[in-house]
N, C-alpha and C positions, 0 to 999 in steps of 0.2 A: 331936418332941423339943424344939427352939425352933418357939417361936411369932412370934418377932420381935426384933428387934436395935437396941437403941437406943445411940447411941454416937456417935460422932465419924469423919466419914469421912477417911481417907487416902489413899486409892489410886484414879484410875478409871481402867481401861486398858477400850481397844479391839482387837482383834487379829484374825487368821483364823482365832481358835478358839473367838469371840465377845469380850462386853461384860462384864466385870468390875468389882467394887468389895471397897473393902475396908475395913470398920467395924469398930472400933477400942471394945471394951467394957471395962471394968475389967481394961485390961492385957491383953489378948487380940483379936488381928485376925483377923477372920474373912471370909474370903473369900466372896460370894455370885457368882452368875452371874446376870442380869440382863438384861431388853427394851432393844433401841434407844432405847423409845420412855422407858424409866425412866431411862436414863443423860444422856440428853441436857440435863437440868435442871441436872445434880448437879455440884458445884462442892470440888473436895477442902480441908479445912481448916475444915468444917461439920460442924454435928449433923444427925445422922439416924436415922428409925424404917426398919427394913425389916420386913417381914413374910415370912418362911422358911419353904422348904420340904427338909427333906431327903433328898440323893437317897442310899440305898444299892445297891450294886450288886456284882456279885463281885469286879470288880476295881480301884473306889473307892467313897469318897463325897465327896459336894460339896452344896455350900448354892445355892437357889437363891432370890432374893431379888427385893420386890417392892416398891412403894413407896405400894402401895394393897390393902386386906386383900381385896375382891371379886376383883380380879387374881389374885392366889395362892389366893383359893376355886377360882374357874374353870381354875386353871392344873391343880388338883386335880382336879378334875373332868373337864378334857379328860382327862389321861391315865392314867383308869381305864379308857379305852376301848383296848382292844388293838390295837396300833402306832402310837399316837399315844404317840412320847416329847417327852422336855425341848423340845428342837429343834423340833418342828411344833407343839407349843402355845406355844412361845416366838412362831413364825410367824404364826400365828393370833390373838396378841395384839398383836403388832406391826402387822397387817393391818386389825384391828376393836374397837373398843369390847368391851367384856363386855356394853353391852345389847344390842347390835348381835345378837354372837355367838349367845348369850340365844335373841333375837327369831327367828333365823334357824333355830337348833332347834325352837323352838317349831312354826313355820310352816312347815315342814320343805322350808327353804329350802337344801337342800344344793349348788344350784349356787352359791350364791353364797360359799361354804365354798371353792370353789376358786380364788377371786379369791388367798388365802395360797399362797406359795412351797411345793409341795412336795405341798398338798394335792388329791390327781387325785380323778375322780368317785366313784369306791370308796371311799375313805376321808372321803368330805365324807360318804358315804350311810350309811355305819358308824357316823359319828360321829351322824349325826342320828338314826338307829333308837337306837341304846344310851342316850340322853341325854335324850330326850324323856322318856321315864316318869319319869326319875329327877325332872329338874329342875320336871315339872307335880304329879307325885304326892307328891312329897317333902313337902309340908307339908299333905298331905292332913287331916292331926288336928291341926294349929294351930290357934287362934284367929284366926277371919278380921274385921278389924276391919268392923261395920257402920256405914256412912258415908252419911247420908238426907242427900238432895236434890245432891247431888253430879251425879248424872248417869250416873257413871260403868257400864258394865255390871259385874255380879256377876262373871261370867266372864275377866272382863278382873283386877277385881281378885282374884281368888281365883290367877291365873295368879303375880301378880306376888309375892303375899306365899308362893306355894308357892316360887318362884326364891328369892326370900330367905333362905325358910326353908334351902332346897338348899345355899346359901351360909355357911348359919352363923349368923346372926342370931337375935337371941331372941324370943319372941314380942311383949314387949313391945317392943323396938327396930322390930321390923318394924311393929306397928299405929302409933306413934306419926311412925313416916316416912310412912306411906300415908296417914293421915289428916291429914299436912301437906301432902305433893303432892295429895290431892283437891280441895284447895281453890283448888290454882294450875291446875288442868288442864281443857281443855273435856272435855263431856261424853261425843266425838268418841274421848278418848284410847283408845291402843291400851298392849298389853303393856308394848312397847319404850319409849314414854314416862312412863310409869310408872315402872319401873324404873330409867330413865336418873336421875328426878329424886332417883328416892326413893336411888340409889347415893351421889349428890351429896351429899344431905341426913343418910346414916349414914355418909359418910368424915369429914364436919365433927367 
């Protein structure tokens, strides 16, 4: 329903029921719910973009808000997996990068899933089984840009612009980030550095 909230921030509270903010659009405050790690920057009496997700539920709804468009892709994505709500992929962003995250499905790295608050070996294993196909297949019929003399492996790069794609990115957004990171990255690169640069380079 919103994709994002651009406006004047007023409000940042902290509490025992988490991190809140409250942006301020043509006359309308809209409350978001919000990482540790996104509030800690934010300063009340400034503009700001949020990037939204809303939650519906039987007995509310509420906005959850991000302050980087990959963040709220991933946020999205963690919890289509069954029993991972708001709460444990809030944890899980708090804990880890998104390429980190990324990396760690890919490589079906599920212990290291449980380094997050909350996330025991069960649901690190759940979240890595359901999210693997999505996030490697998902841009299976894009356009994969081809990049000579780079170095880099096919596999490596086919990995990252299918995560992209998973993310939202368009084809063109994604060839023209991959083909700016290949020329910064040894030949060596993996998934997770790819990805990191290329996040960097489509948040600008």
């Amino acid at each position: 329903m919103y994709d994002y909230i651009k406006g004047h921030l007023t409000s940042v509270t902290q509490n025992s029921k988490g991190n809140f903010i409250t942006v301020e659009a043509c006359g309308i405050g809209y409350c978001c719910e919000v990482t540790i790690n996104d509030i800690r920057p934010l300063c009340e009496g400034t503009d700001i973009k949020v990037y939204t997700v809303l939650i519906h539920r039987e007995d509310k709804m509420y906005l959850c808000g991000f302050l980087h468009k990959e963040s709220r892709d991933i946020f999205n994505i963690l919890t289509s997996v069954s029993g991972v709500g708001t709460k444990m992929a809030f944890a899980l962003l708090e804990q880890f990068e998104v390429s980190e995250l990324i990396s760690f499905v890919i490589d079906d790295n599920y212990k290291a899933l449980t380094g997050a608050k909350g996330v025991g070996p069960k649901l690190a294993q759940k979240i890595v089984l359901e999210l693997k196909d999505k996030l490697i297949n998902y841009g299976e019929n894009i356009s994969i840009p081809k990049v000579s003399g780079c170095g880099i492996s096919s596999k490596v790069m086919d990995e990252a612009s299918s995560v992209l794609a998973s993310l939202g990115y368009t084809s063109s957004e994604i060839e023209k980030a991959i083909l700016k990171v290949s020329t910064e990255l040894s030949p060596n690169a993996e998934t997770e550095d790819i990805l990191k640069k290329a996040l960097q380079t489509l948040s600008l």
